[in-house]
C-alpha positions as CSV (number, residue, x, y, z in Angstrom):
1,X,-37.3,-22.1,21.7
2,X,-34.7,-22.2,19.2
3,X,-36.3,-25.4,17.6
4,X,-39.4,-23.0,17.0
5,X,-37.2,-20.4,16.4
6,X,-35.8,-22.5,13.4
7,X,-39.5,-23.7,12.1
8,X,-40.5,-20.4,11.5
9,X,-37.1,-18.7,9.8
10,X,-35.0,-20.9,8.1
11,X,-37.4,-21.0,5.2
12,X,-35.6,-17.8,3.9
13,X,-32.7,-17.2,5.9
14,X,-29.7,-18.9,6.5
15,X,-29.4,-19.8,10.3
16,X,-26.6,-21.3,12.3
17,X,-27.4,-23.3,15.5
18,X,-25.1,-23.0,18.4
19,X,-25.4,-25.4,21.2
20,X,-23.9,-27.8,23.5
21,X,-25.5,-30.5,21.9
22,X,-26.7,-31.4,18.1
23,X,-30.3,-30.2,17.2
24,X,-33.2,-32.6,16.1
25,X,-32.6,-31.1,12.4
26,X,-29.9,-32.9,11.3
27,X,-29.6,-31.5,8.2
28,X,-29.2,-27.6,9.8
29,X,-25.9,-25.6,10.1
30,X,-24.6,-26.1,13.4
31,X,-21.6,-25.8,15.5
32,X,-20.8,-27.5,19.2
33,X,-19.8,-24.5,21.1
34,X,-20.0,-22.9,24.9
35,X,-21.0,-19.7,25.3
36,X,-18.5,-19.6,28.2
37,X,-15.4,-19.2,25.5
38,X,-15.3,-16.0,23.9
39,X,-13.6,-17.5,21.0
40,X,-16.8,-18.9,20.0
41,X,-18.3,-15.8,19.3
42,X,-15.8,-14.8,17.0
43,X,-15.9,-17.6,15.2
44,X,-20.0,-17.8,14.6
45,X,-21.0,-14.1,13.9
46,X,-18.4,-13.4,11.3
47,X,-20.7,-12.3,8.3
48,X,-23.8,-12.3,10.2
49,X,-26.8,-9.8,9.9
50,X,-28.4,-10.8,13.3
51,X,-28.0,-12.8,16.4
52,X,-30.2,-14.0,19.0
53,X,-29.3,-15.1,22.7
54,X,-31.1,-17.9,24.0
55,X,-28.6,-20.1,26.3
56,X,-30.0,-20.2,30.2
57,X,-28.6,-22.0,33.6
58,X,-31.9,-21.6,36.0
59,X,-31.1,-21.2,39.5
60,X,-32.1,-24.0,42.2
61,X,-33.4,-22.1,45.3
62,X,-32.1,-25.1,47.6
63,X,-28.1,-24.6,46.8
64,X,-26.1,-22.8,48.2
65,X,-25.6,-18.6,45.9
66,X,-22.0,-19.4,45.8
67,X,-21.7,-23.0,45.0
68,X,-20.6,-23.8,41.5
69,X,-24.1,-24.3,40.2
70,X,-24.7,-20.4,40.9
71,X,-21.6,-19.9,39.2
72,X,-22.4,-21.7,36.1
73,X,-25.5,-19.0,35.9
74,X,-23.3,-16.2,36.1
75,X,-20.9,-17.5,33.6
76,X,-23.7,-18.4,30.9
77,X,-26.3,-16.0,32.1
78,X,-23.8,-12.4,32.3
79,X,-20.6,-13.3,31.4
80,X,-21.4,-15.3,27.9
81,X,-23.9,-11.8,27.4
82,X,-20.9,-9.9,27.6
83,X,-18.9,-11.8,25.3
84,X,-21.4,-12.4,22.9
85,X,-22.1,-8.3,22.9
86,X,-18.3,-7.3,22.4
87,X,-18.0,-10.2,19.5
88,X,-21.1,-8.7,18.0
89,X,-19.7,-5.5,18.1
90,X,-16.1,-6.1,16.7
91,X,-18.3,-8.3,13.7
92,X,-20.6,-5.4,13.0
93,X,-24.1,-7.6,13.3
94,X,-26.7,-5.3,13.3
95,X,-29.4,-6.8,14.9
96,X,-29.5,-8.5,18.6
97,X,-32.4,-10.4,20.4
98,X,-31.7,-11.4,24.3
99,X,-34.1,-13.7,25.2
100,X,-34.5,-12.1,29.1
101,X,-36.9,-13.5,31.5
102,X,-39.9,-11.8,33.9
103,X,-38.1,-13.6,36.6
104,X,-36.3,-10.0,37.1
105,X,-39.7,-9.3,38.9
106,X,-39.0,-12.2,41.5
107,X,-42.5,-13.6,42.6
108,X,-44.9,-12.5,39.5
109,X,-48.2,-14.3,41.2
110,X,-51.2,-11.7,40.6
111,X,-49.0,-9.1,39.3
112,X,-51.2,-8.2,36.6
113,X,-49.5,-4.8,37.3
114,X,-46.3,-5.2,35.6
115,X,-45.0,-3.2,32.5
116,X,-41.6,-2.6,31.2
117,X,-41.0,0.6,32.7
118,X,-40.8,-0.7,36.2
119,X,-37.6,-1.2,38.0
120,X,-36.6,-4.3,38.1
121,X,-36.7,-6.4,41.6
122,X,-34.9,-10.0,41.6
123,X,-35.7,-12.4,44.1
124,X,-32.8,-15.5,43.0
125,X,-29.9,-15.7,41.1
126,X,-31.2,-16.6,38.0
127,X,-33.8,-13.1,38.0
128,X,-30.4,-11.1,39.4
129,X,-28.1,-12.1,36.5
130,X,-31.0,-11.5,33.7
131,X,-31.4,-8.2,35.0
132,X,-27.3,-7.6,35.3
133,X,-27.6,-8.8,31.4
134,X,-30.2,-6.4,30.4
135,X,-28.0,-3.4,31.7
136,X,-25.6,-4.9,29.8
137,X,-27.1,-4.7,26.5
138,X,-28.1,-0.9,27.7
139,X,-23.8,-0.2,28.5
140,X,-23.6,-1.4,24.9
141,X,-26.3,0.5,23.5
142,X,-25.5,3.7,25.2
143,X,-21.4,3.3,24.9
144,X,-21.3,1.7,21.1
145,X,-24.9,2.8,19.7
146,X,-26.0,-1.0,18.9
147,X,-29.3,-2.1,18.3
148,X,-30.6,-4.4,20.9
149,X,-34.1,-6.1,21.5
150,X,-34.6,-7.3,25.1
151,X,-37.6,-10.0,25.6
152,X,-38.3,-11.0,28.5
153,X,-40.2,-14.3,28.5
154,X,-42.1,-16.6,30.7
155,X,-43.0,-20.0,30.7
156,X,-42.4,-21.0,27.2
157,X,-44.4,-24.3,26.9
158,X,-44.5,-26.8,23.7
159,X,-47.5,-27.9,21.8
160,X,-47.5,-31.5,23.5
161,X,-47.2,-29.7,27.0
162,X,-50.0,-26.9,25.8
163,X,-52.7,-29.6,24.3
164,X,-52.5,-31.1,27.5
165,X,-52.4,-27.7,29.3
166,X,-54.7,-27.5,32.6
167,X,-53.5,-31.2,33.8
168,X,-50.0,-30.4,33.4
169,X,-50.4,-26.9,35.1
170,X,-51.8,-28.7,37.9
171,X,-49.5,-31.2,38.2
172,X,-46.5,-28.0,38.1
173,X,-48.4,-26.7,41.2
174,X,-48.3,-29.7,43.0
175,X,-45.0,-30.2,43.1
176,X,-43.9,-26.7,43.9
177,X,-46.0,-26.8,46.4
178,X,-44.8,-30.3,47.5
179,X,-41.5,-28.7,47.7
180,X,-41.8,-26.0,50.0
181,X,-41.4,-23.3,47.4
182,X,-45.0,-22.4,47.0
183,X,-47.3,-22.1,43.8
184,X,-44.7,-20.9,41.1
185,X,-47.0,-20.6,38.5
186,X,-46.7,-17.8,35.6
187,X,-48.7,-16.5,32.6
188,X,-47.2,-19.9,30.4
189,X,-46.7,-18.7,26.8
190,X,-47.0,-21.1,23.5
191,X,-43.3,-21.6,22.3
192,X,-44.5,-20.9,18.6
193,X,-45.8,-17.7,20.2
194,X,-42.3,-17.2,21.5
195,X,-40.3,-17.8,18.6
196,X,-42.7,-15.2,16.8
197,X,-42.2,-12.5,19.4
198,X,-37.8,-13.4,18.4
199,X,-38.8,-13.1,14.7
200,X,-40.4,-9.9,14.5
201,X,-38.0,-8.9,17.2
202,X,-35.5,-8.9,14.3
203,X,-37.1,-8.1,11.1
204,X,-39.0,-5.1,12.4
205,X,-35.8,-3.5,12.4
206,X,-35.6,-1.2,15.9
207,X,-33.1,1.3,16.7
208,X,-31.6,1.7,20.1
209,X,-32.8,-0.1,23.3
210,X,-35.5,-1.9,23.3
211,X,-37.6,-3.7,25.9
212,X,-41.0,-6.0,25.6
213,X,-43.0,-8.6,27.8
214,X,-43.7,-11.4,25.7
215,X,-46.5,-13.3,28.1
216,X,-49.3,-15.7,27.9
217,X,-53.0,-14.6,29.1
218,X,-53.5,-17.4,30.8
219,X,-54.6,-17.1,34.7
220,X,-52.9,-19.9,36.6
221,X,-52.2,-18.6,39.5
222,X,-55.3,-18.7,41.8
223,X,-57.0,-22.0,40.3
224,X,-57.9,-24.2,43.2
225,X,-55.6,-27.6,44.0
């Protein structure tokens, strides 16, 4: 996503990459950094107009909730939220995207139903700490009047993965299903698609707390095996 992200701004605005590792664009602004250290924060969005949260830790459904794999998605997922919020706040950026997830519905199979006024119901870890992180950015919102843009995406796919796109969802289906899990599939969204719905999310300008569904059409989830 943040490759995409960076296609489609950094023609006329000046971005800074943060990330545990170097992007492919060598020739970007970019600094090393874990999103685990508050200092980090403080260090990146001095100056800045806007900010957008992308870091993730998924959650495996075979360990153990309190092992330290679960805890690394607390620490990125909620508490690296929390310190990039206050930061944001103490550096007066205006704009903030979180890049949420529809995993804070759990199971989404056939749930053509689902809108962003409904409560949200977490099935895992990784769904319960995106939906602790979106009340998050409400606290801030209410408490400090900040200006916050929650998307909550959903299978984000690249154009190799997409021009390839009804072999490789079967091949996704096989293995969930080899695993025990079940069919996992979701309503898989282009990642140029994605880094669009982050763009406008910032430029448009919104006031207050606000919440979208950035989705695919796509009906995976009752094709045959």
């Amino acid at each position: 996503v943040g490759t995409a992200f960076d296609r489609r701004m950094s023609s006329d605005h000046d971005l800074l990459a943060v990330d545990l590792m170097p992007p492919e664009n060598a020739d970007r602004r970019f600094i090393t950094g874990d999103v685990r250290h508050p200092d980090l924060f403080h260090e990146t969005l001095v100056g800045a107009d806007a900010s957008v949260y992308l870091p993730f830790v998924p959650y495996d459904p075979g360990k153990d909730p309190c092992s330290a794999a679960s805890g690394a998605s607390f620490d990125v997922n909620l508490r690296g939220i929390f310190y990039w919020l206050a930061a944001a706040r103490e550096h007066g950026v205006e704009r903030l995207v979180f890049a949420s997830s529809l995993s804070v519905f759990g199971d989404i199979h056939g749930r053509g139903d689902l809108n962003e006024a409904m409560p949200a119901t977490p099935r895992d870890i990784y769904g319960l700490t995106k939906t602790f992180a979106e009340e998050t950015c409400r606290y801030f919102v209410r408490k400090y009047a900040m200006d916050i843009v929650v998307l909550r995406l959903c299978g984000g796919l690249n154009h190799e993965w997409w021009s390839n796109f009804g072999a490789n969802v079967q091949k996704e289906r096989a293995k969930d299903l080899a695993s025990g899990r079940g069919w996992c599939g979701c309503p898989y969204t282009h990642i140029d698609d994605v880094a669009e719905a982050i763009r406008l999310a910032i430029v448009r300008g919104f006031s207050g707390f606000h919440l979208f569904h950035v989705f695919g059409e796509q009906e995976v989830c009752d094709w045959p095996a």
